[in-house]
Structure formats: structure tokens, C-alpha cells
C-alpha positions as CSV (number, residue, x, y, z in Angstrom):
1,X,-24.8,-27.5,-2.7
2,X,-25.5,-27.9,0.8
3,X,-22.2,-28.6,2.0
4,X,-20.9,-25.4,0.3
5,X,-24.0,-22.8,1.7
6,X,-23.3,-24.5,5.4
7,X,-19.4,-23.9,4.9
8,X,-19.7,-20.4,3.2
9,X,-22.0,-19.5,6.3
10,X,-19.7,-21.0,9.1
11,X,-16.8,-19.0,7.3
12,X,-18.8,-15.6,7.9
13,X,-19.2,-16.4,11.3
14,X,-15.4,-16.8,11.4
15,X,-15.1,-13.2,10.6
16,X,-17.9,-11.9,12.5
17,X,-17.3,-13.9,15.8
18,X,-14.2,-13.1,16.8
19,X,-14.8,-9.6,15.4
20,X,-17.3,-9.1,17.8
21,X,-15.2,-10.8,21.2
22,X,-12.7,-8.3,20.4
23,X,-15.2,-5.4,20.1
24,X,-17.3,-6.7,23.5
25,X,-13.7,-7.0,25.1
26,X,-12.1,-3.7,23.9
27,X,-14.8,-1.5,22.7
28,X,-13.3,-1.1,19.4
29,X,-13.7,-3.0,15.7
30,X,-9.9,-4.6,15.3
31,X,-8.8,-2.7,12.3
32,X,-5.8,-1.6,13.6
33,X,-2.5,-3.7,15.2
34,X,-2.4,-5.1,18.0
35,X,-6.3,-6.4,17.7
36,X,-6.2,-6.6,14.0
37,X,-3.1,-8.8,14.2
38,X,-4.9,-10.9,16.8
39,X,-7.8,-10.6,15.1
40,X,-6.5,-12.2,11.6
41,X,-4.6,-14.8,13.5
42,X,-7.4,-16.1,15.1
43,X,-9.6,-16.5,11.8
44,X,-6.6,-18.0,10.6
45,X,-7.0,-20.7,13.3
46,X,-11.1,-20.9,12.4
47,X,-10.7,-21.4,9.1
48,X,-7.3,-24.1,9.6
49,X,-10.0,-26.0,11.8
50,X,-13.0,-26.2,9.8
51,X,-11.2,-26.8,6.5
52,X,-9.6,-30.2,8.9
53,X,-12.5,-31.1,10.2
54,X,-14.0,-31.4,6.9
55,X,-11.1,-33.0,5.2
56,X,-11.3,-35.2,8.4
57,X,-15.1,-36.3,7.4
58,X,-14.3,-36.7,3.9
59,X,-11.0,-38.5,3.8
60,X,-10.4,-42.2,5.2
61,X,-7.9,-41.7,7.7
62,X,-6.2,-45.4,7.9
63,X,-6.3,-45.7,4.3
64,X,-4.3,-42.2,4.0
65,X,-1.9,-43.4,6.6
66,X,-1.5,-47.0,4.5
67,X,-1.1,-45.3,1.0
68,X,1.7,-42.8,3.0
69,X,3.5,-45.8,4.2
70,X,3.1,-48.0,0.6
71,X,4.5,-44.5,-0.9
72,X,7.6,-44.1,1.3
73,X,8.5,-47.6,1.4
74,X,8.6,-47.4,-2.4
75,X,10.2,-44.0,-2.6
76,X,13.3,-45.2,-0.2
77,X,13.5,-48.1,-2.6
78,X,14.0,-45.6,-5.0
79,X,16.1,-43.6,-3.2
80,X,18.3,-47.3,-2.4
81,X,18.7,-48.7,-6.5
82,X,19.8,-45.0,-7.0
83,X,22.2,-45.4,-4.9
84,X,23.0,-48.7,-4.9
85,X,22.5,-49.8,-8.9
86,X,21.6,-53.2,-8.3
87,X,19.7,-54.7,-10.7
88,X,17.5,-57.0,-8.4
89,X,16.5,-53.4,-6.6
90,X,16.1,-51.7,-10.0
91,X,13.5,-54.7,-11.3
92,X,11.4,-54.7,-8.2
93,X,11.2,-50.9,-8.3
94,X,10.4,-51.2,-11.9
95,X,7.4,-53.9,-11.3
96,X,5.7,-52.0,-8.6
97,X,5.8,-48.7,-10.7
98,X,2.1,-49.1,-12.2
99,X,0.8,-50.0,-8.8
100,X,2.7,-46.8,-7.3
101,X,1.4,-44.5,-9.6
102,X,-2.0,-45.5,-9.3
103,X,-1.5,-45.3,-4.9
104,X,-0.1,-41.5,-5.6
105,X,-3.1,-40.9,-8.0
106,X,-5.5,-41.6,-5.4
107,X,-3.6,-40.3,-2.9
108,X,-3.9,-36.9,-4.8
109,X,-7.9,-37.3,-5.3
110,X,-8.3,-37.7,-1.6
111,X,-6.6,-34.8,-0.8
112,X,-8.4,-32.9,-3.7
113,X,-11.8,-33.4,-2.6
114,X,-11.8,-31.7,0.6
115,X,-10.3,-28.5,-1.0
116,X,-12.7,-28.1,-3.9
117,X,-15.2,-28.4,-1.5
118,X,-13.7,-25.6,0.0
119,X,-12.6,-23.7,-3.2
120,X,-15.7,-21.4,-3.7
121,X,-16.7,-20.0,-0.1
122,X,-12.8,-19.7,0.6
123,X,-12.6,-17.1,-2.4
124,X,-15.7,-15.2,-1.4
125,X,-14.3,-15.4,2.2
126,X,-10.9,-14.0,1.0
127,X,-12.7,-11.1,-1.0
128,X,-14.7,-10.3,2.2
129,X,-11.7,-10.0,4.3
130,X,-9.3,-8.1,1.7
131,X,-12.0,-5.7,1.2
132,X,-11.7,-5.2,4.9
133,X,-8.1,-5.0,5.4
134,X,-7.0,-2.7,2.8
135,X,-4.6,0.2,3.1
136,X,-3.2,3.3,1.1
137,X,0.4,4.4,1.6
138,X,1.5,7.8,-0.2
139,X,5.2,9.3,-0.6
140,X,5.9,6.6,2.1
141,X,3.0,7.9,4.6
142,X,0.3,5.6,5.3
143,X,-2.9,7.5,4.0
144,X,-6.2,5.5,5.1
145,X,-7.4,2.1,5.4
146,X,-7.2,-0.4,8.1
147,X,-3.9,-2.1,8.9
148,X,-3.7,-5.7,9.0
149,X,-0.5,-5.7,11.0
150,X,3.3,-4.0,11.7
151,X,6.4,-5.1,12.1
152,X,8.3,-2.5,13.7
153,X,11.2,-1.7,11.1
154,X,12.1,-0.9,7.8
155,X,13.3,-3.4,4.9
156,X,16.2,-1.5,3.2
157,X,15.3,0.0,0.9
158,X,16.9,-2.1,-2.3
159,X,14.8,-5.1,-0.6
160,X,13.0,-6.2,-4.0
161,X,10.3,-9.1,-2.2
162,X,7.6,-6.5,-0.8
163,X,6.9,-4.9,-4.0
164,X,7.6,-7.9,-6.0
165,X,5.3,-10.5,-4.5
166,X,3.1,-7.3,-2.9
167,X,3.6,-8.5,0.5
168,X,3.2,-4.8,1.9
169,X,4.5,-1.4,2.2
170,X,6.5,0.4,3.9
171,X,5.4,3.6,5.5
172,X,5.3,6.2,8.0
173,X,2.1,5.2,10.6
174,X,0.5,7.3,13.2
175,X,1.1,6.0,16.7
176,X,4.4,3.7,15.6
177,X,7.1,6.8,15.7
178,X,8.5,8.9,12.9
179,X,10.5,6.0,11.4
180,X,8.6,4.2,8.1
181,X,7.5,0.2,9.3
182,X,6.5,-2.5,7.1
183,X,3.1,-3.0,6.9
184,X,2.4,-7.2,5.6
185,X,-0.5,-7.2,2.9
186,X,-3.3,-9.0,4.6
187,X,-3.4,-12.2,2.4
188,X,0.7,-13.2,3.7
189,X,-0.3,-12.0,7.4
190,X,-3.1,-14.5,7.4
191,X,-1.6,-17.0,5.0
192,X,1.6,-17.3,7.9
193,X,-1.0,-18.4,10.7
194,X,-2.5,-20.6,8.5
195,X,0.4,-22.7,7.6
196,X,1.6,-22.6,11.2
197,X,-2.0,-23.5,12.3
198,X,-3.2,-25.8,9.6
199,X,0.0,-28.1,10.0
200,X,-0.4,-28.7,13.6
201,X,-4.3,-29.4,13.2
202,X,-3.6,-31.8,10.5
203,X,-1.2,-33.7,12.0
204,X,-3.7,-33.7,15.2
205,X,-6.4,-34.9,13.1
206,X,-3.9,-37.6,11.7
207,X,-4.1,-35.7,7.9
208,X,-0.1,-35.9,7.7
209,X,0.5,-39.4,9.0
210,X,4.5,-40.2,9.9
């Protein structure tokens, strides 16, 4: 219970720190591009770095990297009676398969524990955050709200993605010409630094071992 108050507290201090860099530097809150994209990008990078550095105290690094390397070897043997159909392959794949499924079990688990550690204060963290960044757009005019980022051009118009997996708007925006931009929901701006950040941290912290 601990654990979860001192991460859910280090989170807020995600949003609130670099919030308040950019307002000492600039003299404004980032709710609008360019600092809001900066803004985002670097709690992206916080939150990548605490969620590694507390899989990287919970998970046993050389065992991960030994399981990883018992896995592959036995998933190119696969890959090599496939291929191959020998018989002497197909029984030594076949007599390893109860020990493999109990490596890729555990595997799993220790992958599992860090993120439901970090399950609970990441959802209140998200609500925080969307709460934030949220827009309205109105006969293709953006209406209110602060802007998580822009890209500087339309999608055509038949484009089905943004609507369908609500990964913005389109719109008309004060300050970015008379042409409609796309505006990325807040959720797939963020979620894009995170994969970009969290990969290169992990593999860093030796989480995706070769």
C-alpha cells in the first residue's frame, strides 16, 4: 500500500514539475503546442523511467536474460523441426515442451508484477492528465480547451482512423492559419513518447535482454 501511495505521489510530481520549469522558463502554463507538446513528451519520459526503475527493483535481471535465452533457443528449435520435419528435432522439442511452458509462465509473472504495481496510480494519473488536455472542436473550428499537440495538415477527409480509434480532430485553430490541422487526442500523443521512451530505457536497464 506503500509502494502504490509513494508511486501515485512521484507520478503527480511528474505532472507538476515539469509543468512548473516550463511556466518559470516561459511565463505561461503549457496548454497550448509547442510547450504542451514538450510538455507531454517529457512526462512521457518521467513516467517511462519510474515505471523501469521499478520493474528494475522488482524483476531479477540475469534470470530474465537466462529465461530469454532458454525461450529463443527453444523457439528456433521450433522454428528448425518446422522446417526441417525431422523426427529427432520433433521429439526433443516435444520433451522440453512442459519445461518451456512453465519458463514462459514465469516469464509472464515477472513481467506482471511491476505493472500491477503500477496499474492503479497510472489510471488516476491518466484521468488527471485527460482532464487537463481536453478540447472541443465544432463545425470543424476548434472551440475551447487546451491542445495537447498539432500536426500541421489535414487527413483527407475519407481518412476513417481519427474518428474510429478517436485519435483527434481535425479543425480550424487560432494562430495555425485558416487551413483545418489535426489535433492527436492526448492519450496517442503521450502513448507515442512513451513507446519510443520506455523501449530505449528498458533496454538500458537490461528489461529486453538480446
Amino acid at each position: 500500500m506503500f509502494i502504490l501511495q509513494d508511486i501515485f505521489i512521484f507520478l503527480i510530481d511528474i505532472i507538476t514539475t515539469p509543468m512548473a520549469i516550463l511556466q518559470d522558463l516561459t511565463g505561461v502554463i503549457p496548454t497550448k503546442p509547442p510547450l504542451s507538446s514538450v510538455f507531454i513528451l517529457l512526462v512521457a519520459f518521467l513516467v517511462s523511467l519510474t515505471s523501469t526503475l521499478v520493474s528494475r527493483k522488482m524483476i531479477d535481471v540475469d534470470k530474465l536474460r537466462r529465461l530469454t535465452r532458454e525461450t529463443k533457443k527453444y523457439n528456433k528449435l521450433r522454428m528448425e523441426m518446422i522446417k526441417t520435419a525431422d523426427s529427432k528435432l520433433k521429439l526433443k522439442y516435444e520433451r522440453n515442451a512442459d519445461r518451456m511452458r512453465k519458463v514462459q509462465s514465469e516469464l509472464t509473472m515477472m513481467n506482471m508484477k511491476p505493472l500491477m504495481i503500477m496499474f492503479l496510480p497510472m489510471i488516476l494519473f491518466f484521468i488527471v492528465l485527460s482532464g487537463f488536455f481536453r478540447f472541443s472542436v465544432e463545425n470543424g473550428a476548434f472551440i475551447e480547451g487546451n491542445i495537447p499537440a498539432v500536426i500541421p495538415f489535414a487527413l483527407p477527409e475519407n481518412f476513417p482512423f481519427p474518428n474510429f480509434f478517436a485519435l483527434g480532430k481535425m479543425a480550424v485553430v487560432p494562430g495555425w492559419g485558416e487551413d483545418k490541422v489535426f489535433i492527436p487526442n492526448y492519450i496517442w500523443w503521450y502513448f507515442g513518447g512513451s513507446l519510443a521512451f520506455g523501449s530505449i530505457l528498458r533496454k538500458v536497464a537490461g528489461l529486453q535482454p538480446d
